[in-house]
C-alpha positions as CSV (number, residue, x, y, z in Angstrom):
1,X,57.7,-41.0,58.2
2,X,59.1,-38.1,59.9
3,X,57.5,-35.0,59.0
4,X,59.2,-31.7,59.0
5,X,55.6,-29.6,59.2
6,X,57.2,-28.5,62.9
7,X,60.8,-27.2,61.8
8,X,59.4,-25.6,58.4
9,X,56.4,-24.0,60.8
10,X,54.1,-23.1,58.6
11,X,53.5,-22.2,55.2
12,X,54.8,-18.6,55.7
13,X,57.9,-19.2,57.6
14,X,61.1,-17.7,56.4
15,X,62.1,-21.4,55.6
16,X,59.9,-22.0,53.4
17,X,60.1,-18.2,51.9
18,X,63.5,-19.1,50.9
19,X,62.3,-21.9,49.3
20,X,60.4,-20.0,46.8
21,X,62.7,-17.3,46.5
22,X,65.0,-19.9,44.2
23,X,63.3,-19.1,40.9
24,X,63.9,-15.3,41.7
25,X,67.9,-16.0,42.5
26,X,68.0,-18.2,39.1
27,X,66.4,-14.9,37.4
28,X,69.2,-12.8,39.0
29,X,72.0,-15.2,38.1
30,X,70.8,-15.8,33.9
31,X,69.0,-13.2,33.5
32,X,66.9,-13.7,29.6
33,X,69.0,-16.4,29.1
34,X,66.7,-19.1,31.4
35,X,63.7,-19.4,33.4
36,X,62.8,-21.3,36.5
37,X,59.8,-22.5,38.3
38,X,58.9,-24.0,41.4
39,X,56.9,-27.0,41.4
40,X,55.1,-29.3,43.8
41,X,56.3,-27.4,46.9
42,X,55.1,-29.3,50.2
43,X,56.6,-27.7,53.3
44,X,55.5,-30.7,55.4
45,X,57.8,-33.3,53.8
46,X,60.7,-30.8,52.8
47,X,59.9,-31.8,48.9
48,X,59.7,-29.6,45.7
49,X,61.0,-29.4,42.5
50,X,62.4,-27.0,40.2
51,X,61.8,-26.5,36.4
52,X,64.1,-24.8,34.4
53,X,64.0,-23.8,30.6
54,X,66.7,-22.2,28.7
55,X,66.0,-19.1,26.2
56,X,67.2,-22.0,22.8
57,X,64.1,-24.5,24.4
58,X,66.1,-26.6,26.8
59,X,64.3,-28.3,29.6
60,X,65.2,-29.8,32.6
61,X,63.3,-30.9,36.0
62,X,65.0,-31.4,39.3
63,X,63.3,-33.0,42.2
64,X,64.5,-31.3,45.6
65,X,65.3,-31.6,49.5
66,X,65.2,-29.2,52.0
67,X,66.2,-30.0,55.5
68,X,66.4,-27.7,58.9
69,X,69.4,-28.2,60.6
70,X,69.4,-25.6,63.6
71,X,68.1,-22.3,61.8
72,X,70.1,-23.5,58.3
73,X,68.4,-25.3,55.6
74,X,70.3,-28.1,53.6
75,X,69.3,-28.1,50.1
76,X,69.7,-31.8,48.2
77,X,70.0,-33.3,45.4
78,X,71.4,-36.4,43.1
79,X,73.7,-37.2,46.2
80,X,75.1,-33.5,46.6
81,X,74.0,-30.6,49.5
82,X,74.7,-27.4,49.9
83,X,74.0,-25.2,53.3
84,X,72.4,-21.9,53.1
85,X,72.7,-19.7,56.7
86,X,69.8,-16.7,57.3
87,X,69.2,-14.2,56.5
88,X,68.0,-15.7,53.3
89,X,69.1,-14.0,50.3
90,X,68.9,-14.2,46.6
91,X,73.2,-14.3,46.8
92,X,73.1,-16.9,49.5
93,X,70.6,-19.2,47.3
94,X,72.8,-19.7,44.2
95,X,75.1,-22.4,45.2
96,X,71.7,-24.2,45.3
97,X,71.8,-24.1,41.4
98,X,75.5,-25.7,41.4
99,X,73.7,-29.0,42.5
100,X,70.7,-28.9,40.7
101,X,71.9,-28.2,37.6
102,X,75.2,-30.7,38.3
103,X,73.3,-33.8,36.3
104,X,72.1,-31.2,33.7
């Protein structure tokens, strides 16, 4: 298995801050009206997964992708991607929710 431990660097890269900037973006975009976390987050494989909850109880998990492609980072998902170009931003990061909450 290919690892992506080298392209991610490590653990503090900006990669992998973007990463866990998503639950702060989804905060941004909803507001009270939903909440998400990130889960399982392993920078070596490119894995993680997002939990969301709505403010009426709803609940929905989405397991995640991230590859490097040059200095982007291709977000996937139940057969959809989306490319997000540094600098990272909360702005950039929302048409990462588009797919992730496609299935919902």
């Amino acid at each position: 298995m290919f690892l992506l431990e080298k392209l991610f660097g490590n653990k503090s890269s900006a990669k992998v801050d973007a990463i866990k900037m998503l639950p702060a973006a989804y905060a941004e975009m909803v507001g009270d009206a939903g909440h998400c976390r990130l889960k399982r987050l392993h920078p070596a494989l490119g894995v993680f997964e997002l939990h969301f909850s709505t403010a009426n109880g709803e609940k929905y998990a989405c397991q995640m992708t991230a590859c490097v492609a040059g200095v982007d980072i291709v977000f996937a998902t139940n057969n959809r991607s989306v490319l997000v170009s540094p600098p990272f931003s909360l702005a950039k990061l929302r048409p990462v929710f588009d797919i992730a909450l496609a299935d919902r």
